[in-house]
N, C-alpha and C positions, 0 to 999 in steps of 0.2 A: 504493500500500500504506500502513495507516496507519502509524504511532508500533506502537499496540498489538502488530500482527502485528508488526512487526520484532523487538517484544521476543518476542514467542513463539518467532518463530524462531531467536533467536539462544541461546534456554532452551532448545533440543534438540541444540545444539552442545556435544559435553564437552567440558572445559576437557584441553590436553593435558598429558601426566601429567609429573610432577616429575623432574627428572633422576634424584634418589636413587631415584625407582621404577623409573624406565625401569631404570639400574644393577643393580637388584635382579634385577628380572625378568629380564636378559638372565643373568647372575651365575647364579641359578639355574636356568635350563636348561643353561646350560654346567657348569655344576658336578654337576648332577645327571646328566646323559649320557656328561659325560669326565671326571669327578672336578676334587677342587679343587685339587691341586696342577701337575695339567695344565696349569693355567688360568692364562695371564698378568694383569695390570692391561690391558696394550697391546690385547688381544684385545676385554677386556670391552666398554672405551671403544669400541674403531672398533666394535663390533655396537653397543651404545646408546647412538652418535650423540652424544659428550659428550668433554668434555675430561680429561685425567687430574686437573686442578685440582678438577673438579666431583666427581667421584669423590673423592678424598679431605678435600675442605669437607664429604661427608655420612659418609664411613665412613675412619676417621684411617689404618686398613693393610687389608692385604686379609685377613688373618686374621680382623680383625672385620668386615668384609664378610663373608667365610664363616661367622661367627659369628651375623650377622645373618638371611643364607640358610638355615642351619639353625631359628634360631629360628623364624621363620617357618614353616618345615616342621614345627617341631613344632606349631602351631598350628593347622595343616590334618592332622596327622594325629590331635590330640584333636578333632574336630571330627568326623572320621570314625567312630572308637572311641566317641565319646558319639552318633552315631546309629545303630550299630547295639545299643548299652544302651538306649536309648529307647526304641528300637523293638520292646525287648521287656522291658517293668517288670518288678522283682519275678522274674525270670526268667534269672540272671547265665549258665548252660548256654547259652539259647538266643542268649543276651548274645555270649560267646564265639563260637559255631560261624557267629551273622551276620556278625561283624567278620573270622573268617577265609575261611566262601566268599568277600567281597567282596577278601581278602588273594590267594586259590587264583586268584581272575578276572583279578586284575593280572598276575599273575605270566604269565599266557598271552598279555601282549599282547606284540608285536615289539619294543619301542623300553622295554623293561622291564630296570630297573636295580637292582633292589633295594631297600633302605630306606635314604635318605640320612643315617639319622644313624648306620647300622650303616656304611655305606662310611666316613662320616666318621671313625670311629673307628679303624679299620682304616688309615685314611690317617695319622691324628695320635696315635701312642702316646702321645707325651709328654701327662701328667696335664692340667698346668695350662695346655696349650691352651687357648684361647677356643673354637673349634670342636670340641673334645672336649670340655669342660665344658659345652656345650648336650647332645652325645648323651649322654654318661654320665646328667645328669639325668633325659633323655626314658626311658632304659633302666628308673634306677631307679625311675621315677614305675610305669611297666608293670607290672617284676615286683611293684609295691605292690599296682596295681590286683589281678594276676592272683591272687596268692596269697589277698584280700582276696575274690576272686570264689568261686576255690576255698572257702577258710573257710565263704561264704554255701550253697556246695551242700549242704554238708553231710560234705566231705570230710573223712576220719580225720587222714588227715597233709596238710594242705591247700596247707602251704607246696611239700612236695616235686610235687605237684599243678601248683600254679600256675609254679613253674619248669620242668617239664616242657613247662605250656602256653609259656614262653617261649622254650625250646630250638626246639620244632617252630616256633614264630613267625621265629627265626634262620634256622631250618634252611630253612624257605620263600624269606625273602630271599633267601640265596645259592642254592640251586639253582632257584629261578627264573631265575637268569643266566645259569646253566652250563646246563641241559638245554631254556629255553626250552619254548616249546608242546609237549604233551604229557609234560612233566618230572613229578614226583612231588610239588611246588608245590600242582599244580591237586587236590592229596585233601589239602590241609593240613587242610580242617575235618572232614573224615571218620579221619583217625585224631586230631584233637583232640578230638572227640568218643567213639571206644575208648576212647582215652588217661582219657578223665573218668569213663567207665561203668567200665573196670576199676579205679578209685581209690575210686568209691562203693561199690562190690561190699563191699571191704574192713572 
């Protein structure tokens, strides 16, 4: 085999992922499936295969570990919310009712927990949490969008509009947990869509 190939071959080998990642990744299925106060240091480490030393050289307590888990989550779920805007320009209704079927679809699979920044908040009353100061933010960025989306429709009172769309956004979270498949989750886009027709009416 020459030189060349070896390098080819050794270019399709990925390099294995950094402690702090592995931490992360394990951190966030645990957190997200059992919540995070559940969730020891000692558990994280034995599932990704690392020291408690390694873990705290990349995240100083586990607060900001879960602070870090959430952020992250909010980063996959703007990522989400701007492709179903995308996927309809110019069109903030059609904007909404894409981001909530794909909300209605979640909510019917098995291993469905709700929105982690909604549990996190629920888990961390105290204000100046580091993991509540991620959701709180993620909260208020939404109802900015929502109200903001509203206004675009054309709605009279658009504010009280776009809070409504954020109730039923709630309201889908948690009863997705509690009733599971076939729960009242899976028509979040269809009465956020009512919900919009009878505000325009107005």
């Amino acid at each position: 085999m020459s030189s060349d190939n070896k390098f080819d071959a050794s270019l399709s080998v990925a390099p294995p992922p950094k402690a702090a990642d592995k931490i992360l990744e394990v951190a966030r299925d645990l957190f997200y499936r059992e919540g995070i106060r559940a969730i020891g240091v000692d558990e994280i480490v034995k599932r990704a295969g690392v020291t408690k030393p390694s873990l705290y050289r990349s995240f100083p307590s586990k607060d900001e570990l879960a602070a870090s888990y959430l952020r992250k989550y909010d980063l996959e779920f703007w990522e989400r919310f701007d492709e179903a805007v995308d996927a309809h320009p110019g069109d903030p209704r059609a904007q909404i009712i894409a981001f909530l079927t794909r909300v209605g679809k979640r909510t019917q699979k098995a291993d469905y927990r709700g929105c982690g920044m909604t549990n996190a908040a629920v888990e961390y009353p105290e204000r100046g949490h580091p993991a509540r100061i991620v959701s709180e933010n993620n909260k208020q960025e939404l109802r900015r969008r929502l109200r903001a989306m509203a206004a675009a429709m054309g709605a009279g009172d658009s504010d009280t509009l776009g809070d409504g769309l954020l109730l039923l956004i709630e309201g889908a979270y948690i009863s997705g947990q509690l009733f599971g498949r076939g729960g009242p989750a899976a028509s979040v886009a269809r009465n956020a869509d009512l919900l919009i027709e009878a505000s325009l009416k107005k």
